[in-house]
C-alpha positions as CSV (number, residue, x, y, z in Angstrom):
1,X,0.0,0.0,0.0
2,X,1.6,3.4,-0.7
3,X,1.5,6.4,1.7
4,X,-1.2,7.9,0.0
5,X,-3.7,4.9,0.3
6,X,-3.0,4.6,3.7
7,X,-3.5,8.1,4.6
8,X,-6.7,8.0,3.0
9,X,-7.4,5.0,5.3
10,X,-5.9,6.8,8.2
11,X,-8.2,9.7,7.7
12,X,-11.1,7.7,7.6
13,X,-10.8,5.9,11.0
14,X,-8.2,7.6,13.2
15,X,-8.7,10.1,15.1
16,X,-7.3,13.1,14.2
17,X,-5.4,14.1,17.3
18,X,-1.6,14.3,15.2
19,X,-0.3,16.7,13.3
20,X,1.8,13.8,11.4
21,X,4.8,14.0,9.1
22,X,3.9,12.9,5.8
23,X,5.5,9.5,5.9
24,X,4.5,6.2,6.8
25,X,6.9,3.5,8.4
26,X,7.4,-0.1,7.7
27,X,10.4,-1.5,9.1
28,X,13.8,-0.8,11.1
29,X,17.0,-2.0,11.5
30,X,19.5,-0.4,14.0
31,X,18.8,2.9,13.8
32,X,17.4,3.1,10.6
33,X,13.8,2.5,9.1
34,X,12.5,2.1,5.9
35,X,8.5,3.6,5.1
36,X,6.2,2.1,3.3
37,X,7.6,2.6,-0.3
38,X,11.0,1.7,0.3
39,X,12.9,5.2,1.2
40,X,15.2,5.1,4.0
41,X,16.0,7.2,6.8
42,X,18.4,7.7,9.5
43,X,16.2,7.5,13.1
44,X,17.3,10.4,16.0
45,X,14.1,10.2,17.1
46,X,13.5,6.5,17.9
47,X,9.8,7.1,18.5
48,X,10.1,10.0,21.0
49,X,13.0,8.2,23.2
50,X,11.3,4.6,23.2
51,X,13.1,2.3,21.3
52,X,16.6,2.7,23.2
53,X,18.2,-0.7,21.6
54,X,17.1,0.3,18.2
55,X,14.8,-1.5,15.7
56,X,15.0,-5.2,15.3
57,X,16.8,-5.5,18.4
58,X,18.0,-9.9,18.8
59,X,17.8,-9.1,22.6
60,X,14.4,-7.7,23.2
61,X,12.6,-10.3,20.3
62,X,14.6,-13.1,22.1
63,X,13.0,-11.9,25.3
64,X,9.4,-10.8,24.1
65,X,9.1,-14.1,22.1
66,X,10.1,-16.3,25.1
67,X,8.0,-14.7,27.5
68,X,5.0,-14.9,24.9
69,X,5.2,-18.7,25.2
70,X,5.0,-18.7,28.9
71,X,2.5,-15.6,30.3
72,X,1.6,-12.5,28.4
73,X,-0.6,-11.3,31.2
74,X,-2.1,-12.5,34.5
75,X,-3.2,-9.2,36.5
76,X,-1.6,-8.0,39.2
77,X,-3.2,-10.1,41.3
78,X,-0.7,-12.9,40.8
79,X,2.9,-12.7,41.5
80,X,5.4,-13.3,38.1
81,X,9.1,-13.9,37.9
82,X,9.7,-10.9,35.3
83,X,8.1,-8.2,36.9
84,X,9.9,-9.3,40.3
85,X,13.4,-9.3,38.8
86,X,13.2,-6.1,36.9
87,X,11.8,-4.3,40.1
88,X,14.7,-5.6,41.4
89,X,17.3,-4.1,39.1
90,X,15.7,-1.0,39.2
91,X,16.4,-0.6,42.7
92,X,19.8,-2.5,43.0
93,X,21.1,0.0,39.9
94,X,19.9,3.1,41.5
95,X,20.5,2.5,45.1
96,X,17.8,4.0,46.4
97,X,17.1,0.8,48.4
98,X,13.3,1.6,47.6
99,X,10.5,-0.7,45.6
100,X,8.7,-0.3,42.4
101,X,5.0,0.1,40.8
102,X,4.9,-0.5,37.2
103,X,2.3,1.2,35.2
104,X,1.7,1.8,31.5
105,X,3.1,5.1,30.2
106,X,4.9,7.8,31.6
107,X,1.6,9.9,32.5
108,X,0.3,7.0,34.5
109,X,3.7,6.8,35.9
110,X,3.5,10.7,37.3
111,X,-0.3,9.9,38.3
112,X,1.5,7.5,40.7
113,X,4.0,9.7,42.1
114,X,1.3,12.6,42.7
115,X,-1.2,10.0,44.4
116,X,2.3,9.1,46.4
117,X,3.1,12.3,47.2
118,X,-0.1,13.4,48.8
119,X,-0.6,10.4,50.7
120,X,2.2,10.8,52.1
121,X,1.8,13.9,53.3
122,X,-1.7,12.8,54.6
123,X,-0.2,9.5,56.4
124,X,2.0,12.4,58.7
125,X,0.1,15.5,58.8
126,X,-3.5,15.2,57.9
127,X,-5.4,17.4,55.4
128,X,-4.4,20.7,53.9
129,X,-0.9,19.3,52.9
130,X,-1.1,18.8,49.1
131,X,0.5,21.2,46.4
132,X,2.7,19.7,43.8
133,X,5.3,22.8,42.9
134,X,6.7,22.0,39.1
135,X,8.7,24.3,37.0
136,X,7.7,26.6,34.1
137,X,8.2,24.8,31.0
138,X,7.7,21.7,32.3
139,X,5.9,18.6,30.8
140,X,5.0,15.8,33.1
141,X,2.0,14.2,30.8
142,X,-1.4,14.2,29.3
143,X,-4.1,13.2,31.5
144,X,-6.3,16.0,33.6
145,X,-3.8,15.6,36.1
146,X,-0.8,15.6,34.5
147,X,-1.6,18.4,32.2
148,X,-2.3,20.6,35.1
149,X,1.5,19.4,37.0
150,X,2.5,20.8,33.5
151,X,4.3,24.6,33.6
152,X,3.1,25.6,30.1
153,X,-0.2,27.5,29.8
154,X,-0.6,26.3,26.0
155,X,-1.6,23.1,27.1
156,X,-4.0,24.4,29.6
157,X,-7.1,24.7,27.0
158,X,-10.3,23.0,26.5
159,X,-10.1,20.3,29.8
160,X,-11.8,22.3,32.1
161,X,-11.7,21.6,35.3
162,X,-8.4,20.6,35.8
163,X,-7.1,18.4,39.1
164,X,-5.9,21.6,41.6
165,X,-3.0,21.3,43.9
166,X,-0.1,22.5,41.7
167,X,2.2,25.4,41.6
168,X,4.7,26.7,38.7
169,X,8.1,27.9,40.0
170,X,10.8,29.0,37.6
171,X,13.2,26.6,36.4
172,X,16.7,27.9,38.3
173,X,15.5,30.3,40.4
174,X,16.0,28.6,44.3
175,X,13.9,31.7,45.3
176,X,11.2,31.2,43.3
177,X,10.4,27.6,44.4
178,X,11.1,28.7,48.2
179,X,8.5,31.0,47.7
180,X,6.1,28.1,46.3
181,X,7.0,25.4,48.5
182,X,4.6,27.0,51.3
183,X,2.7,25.0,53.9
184,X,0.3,23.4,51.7
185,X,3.3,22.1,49.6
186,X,4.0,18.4,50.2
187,X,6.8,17.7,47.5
188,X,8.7,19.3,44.5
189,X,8.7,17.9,41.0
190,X,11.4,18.4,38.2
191,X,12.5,17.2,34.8
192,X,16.2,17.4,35.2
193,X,16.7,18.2,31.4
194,X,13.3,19.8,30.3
195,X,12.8,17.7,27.0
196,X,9.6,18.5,25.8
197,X,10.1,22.6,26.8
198,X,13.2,22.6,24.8
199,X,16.2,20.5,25.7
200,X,17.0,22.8,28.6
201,X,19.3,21.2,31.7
202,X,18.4,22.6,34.7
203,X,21.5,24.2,36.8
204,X,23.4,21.1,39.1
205,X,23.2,24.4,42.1
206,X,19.7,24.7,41.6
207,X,18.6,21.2,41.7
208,X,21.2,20.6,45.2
209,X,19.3,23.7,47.2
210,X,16.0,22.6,45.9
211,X,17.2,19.0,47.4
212,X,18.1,20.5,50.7
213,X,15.1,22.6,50.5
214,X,12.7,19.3,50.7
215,X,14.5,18.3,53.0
216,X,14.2,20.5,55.8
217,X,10.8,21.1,55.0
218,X,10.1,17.2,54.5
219,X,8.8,17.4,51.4
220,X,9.3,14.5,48.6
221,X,11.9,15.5,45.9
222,X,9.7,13.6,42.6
223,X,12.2,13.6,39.1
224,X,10.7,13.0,36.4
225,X,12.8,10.5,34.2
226,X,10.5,10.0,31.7
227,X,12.2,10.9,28.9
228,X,16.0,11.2,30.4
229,X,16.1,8.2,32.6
230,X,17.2,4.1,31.0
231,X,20.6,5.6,29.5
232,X,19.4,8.7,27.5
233,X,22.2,11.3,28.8
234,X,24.5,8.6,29.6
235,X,23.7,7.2,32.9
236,X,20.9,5.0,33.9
237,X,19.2,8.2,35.5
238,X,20.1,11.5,34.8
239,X,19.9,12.1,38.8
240,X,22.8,10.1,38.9
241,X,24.8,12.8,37.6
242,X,23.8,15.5,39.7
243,X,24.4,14.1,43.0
244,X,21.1,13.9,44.2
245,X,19.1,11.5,46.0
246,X,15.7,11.7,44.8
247,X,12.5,10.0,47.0
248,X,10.6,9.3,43.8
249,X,11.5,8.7,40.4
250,X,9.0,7.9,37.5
251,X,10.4,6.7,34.5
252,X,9.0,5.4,31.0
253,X,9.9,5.6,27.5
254,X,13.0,3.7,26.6
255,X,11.9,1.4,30.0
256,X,10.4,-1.4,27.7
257,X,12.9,-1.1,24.7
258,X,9.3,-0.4,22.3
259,X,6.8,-2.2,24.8
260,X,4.5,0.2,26.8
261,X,5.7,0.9,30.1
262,X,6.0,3.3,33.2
263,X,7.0,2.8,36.6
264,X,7.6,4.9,39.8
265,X,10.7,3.8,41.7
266,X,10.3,5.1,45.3
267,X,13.1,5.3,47.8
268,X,13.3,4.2,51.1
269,X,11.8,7.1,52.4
270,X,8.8,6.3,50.8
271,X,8.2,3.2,49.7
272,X,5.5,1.7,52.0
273,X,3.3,4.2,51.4
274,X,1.2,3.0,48.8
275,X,-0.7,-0.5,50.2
276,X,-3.6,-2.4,49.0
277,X,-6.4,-0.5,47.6
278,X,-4.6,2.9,47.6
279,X,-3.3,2.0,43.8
280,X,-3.4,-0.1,41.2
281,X,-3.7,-0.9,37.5
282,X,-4.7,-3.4,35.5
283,X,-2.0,-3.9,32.9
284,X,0.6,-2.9,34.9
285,X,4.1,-4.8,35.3
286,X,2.5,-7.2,32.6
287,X,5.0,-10.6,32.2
288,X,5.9,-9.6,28.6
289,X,7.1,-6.3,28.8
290,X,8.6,-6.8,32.2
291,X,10.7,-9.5,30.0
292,X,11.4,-6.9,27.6
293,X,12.4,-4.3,30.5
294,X,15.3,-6.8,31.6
295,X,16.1,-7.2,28.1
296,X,16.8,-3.2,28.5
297,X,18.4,-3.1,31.9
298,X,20.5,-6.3,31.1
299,X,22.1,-4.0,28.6
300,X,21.8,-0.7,29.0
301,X,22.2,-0.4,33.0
302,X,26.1,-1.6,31.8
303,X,29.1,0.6,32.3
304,X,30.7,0.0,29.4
305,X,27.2,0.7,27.2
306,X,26.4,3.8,29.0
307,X,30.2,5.4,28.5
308,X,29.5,4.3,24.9
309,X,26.3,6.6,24.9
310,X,28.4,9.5,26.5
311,X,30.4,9.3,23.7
312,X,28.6,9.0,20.9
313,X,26.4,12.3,22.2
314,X,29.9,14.0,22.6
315,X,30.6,12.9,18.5
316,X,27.2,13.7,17.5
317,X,27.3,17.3,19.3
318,X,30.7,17.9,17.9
319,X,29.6,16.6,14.6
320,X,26.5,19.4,14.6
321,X,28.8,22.1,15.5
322,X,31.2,21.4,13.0
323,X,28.8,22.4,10.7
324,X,29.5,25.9,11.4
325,X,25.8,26.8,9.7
326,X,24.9,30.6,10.9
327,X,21.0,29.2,11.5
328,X,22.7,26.7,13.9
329,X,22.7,28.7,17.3
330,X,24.0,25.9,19.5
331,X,23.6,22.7,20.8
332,X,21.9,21.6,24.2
333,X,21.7,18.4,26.3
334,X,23.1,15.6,27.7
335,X,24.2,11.9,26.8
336,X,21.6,11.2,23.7
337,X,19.5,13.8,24.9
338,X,20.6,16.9,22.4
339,X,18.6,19.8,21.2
340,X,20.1,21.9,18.0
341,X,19.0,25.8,18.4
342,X,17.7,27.6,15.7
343,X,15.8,30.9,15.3
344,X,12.8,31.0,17.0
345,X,10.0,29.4,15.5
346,X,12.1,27.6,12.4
347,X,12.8,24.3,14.3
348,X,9.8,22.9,12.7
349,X,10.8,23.8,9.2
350,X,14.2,22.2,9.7
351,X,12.4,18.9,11.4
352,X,10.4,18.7,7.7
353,X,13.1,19.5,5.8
354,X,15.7,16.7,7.5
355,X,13.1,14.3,7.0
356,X,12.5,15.5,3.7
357,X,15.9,14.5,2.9
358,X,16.2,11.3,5.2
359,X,16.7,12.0,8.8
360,X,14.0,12.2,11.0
361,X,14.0,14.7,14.0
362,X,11.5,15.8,16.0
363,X,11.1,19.6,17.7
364,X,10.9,20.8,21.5
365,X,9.8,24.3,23.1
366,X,10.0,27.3,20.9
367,X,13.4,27.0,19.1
368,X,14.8,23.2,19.1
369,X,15.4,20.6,16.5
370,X,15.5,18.1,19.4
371,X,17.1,14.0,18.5
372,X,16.8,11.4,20.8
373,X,18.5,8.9,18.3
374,X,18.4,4.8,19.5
375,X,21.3,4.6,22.4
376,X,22.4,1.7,19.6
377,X,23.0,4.0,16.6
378,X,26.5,3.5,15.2
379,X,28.9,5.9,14.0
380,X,28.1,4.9,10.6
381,X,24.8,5.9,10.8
382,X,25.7,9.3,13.0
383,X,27.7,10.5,10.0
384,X,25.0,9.5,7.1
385,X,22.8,11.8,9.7
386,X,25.3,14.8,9.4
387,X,25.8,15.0,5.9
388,X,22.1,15.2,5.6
389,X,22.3,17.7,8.3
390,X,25.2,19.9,6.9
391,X,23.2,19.8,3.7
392,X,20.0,21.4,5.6
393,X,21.5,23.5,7.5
C-alpha cells in the first residue's frame, strides 16, 4: 500500500489528534527505518525516546518471544518472575534501596507519584498538605492531572476543570520555588533536562538547594525521568549525575525497549506508602514487557554501554557544530539527549526539511530541532545523519 492509500485509510478511522509528518513507516533495523515505499532514513528520534536498543533488536525479540510462550498477562493479582526481577534491578542500579510500581506510560507513571506524594503527606500531617510545585516549561503528561502538573499554559485549554494542587516555579530560580514550597506544599517535582520545553538542563546548584530545600521542610523531591532516565544522557538516570538522592523517580519511555511501560521507583523514604487499595492498575508490570524491561536493563544499565552513549552524544554534538551553519545557534543536552537551536519558531521547518531529505528529527519548546536517536546508533549511521544535516543547514 503506498503512503497515500493509507493516509486515506488513516483519515477515515483515526482520530485526528496528530499533526503527522507525511510518511509512513514499515520497518527498522538499528537505527534506521524504511516507510512504506521503500525510502530510508536515519532514526534520531527512535519514536520519541522509546526504542533505546534500536529497531529489530535480537535481545528484546529473544525476550518478548520467550516470554509470549510462557505468560503474556495475569493481572496483578498474581505474582510473576519478570516483573519481580526487573523491580529488582531498578532498585539495586539506582541505590535508592526503595521498591517499584509498574504502570503503563509515563503519564500513568506521574499519576502514581502525585497520588504518592499526597498520601504521604496525609499519612503524617493530615489534610491541607497537598500542592505539587513544578517548574515553568515543564511537561510531566497528558491526563487531567498531568496536564495541570505541566508549567506551560498552551496546554492548559479546553479540559476544564483541571485536578488543583499544583504550583509553577521558575526553572533555576531557588527563590522562586522557596516561595512556592509554602505550607500546603507536600513535594517538589522536576524534569532534570526539560525535554519536551526545549532540551534545557536545569543548573546542578539549583537542583542541590532545591534538594536541601525538601529536605528541611520534609517534602518528597519527585524527578521525572520520563524521557532522560534508562541511559538517555548517559547514565541510567540523569539524577545520577547531579548528585542527588531523589525519594521518587518515574520513568517510561525507553523502559520497555518499544513495549508500553512506566513505573515509579520510590526510595526508602517512601516506599510503604502506597498499600492495597490505595493503587493499582490493570496492565501494569505485565510478564511480557517486564521481560522486555530486563532485556533493557540487562544492557543498558552496563558501564561499558552507557560510556558508549556519552560518547557518541559527545561525537554527535561535535559533529553538529562542526557544521558551522549561521542558522545553527548551538547545541543543548546531555548523553543522547541533544537539542540543536535555531531561530525562534524555524525548528519545525528544519524537522520537515531533514526528514525530507532522510533524517527524521523531532522539535521541543519554541526554538529546538530536538534527536533522541536509539542509544544503539553506530557511528556509521551518525555521519549518514550529518551530511544530511550539513546539507540542511
Amino acid at each position: 500500500m503506498t503512503y497515500q492509500e493509507l493516509k486515506a485509510e488513516e483519515n477515515k478511522y483515526v482520530m485526528n489528534t496528530y499533526g503527522r509528518f507525511p510518511i509512513a513507516l514499515d520497518r527498522g533495523e538499528g537505527a534506521t527505518v524504511w516507510d512504506v515505499e521503500g525510502r530510508k532514513y536515519i532514526d534520531l528520534a527512535s519514536g520519541i525516546g522509546v526504542n533505546c536498543m534500536g529497531y529489530n533488536n535480537q535481545i528484546i525479540i529473544d525476550a518478548i518471544t520467550a516470554q509470549a510462550h510462557k505468560l503474556m498477562h495475569v493481572s496483578n493479582l498474581f505474582t510473576t518472575e519478570p516483573m519481580v526481577w526487573a523491580a529488582k534491578k531498578l532498585v539495586e542500579k539506582t541505590h535508592l534501596n526503595g521498591k517499584v510500581f509498574f504502570a503503563n506510560s509515563g503519564a500513568e507513571a506521574n499519576e502514581g507519584a502525585i497520588k504518592l506524594a499526597r498520601k504521604y503527606s496525609f499519612d503524617k500531617y493530615g489534610e491541607g498538605r497537598y500542592k505539587i510545585v513544578t517548574l515553568v516549561n515543564s511537561f510531566h503528561g497528558r491526563t487531567v492531572t498531568t496536564l495541570k502538573a505541566t508549567g506551560q499554559d498552551r496546554f492548559h485549554n479546553y479540559f476544564f476543570p483541571f485536578t488543583e494542587g499544583f504550583d509553577y516555579a521558575e526553572a533555576n530560580d531557588f527563590d522562586s520555588v522557596r516561595r512556592k514550597a509554602d505550607d500546603m506544599a507536600c513535594a517538589v517535582m522536576l524534569e532534570l533536562v526539560q525535554g519536551e520545553g526545549g532540551v534545557l538542563p536545569l543548573d546542578p546548584a539549583f537542583v542541590k538547594q532545591v534538594e536541601a530545600l525538601c529536605r528541611e521542610k520534609d517534602l518528597l523531591l519527585i524527578i521525572d525521568e520520563v524521557q532522560t532516565g534508562v541511559g538517555r544522557t548517559g547514565s541510567l538516570f540523569c539524577f545520577q549525575q547531579y548528585g542527588i538522592r531523589p525519594d521518587v523517580v518515574t520513568m517510561a519511555k525507553g523502559l520497555g525497549g518499544g513495549l508500553p511501560v512506566g513505573a515509579v521507583l520510590a526510595a526508602e523514604s517512601c516506599a510503604g506508602v502506597l498499600t492495597p487499595g490505595t493503587h493499582a492498575t490493570t496492565f501494569g508490570g505485565t510478564p511480557i514487557v517486564c521481560a522486555a524491561v530486563n532485556a533493557v536493563l540487562d544492557t543498558v544499565g552496563e558501564g561499558q554501554f552507557l560510556a558508549a552513549v556519552r560518547e557518541k552524544g559527545e561525537y554527535l554534538k561535535n559533529g553538529i557544530l562542526s557544521i558551522g551553519s549561521p542558522s545553527i545557534h548551538g547545541v543543548r543536552g546531555m548523553g543522547l539527549m541533544l537539542g540543536i537551536i535555531v531561530d525562534e519558531g524555524r525548528h519545525t521547518a528544519f524537522a520537515n526539511k531533514l526528514i525530507e531529505k532522510g533524517v527524521l528529527a523531532i522539535t521541543a519548546g519554541k526554538n529546538a530541532v530536538r534527536l533522541l536517536p536509539p542509544l544503539t546508533i553506530s557511528r556509521e549511521e551518525m555521519d549518514e545523519a550529518l551530511t544530511i544535516m550539513k546539507e540542511v543547514f
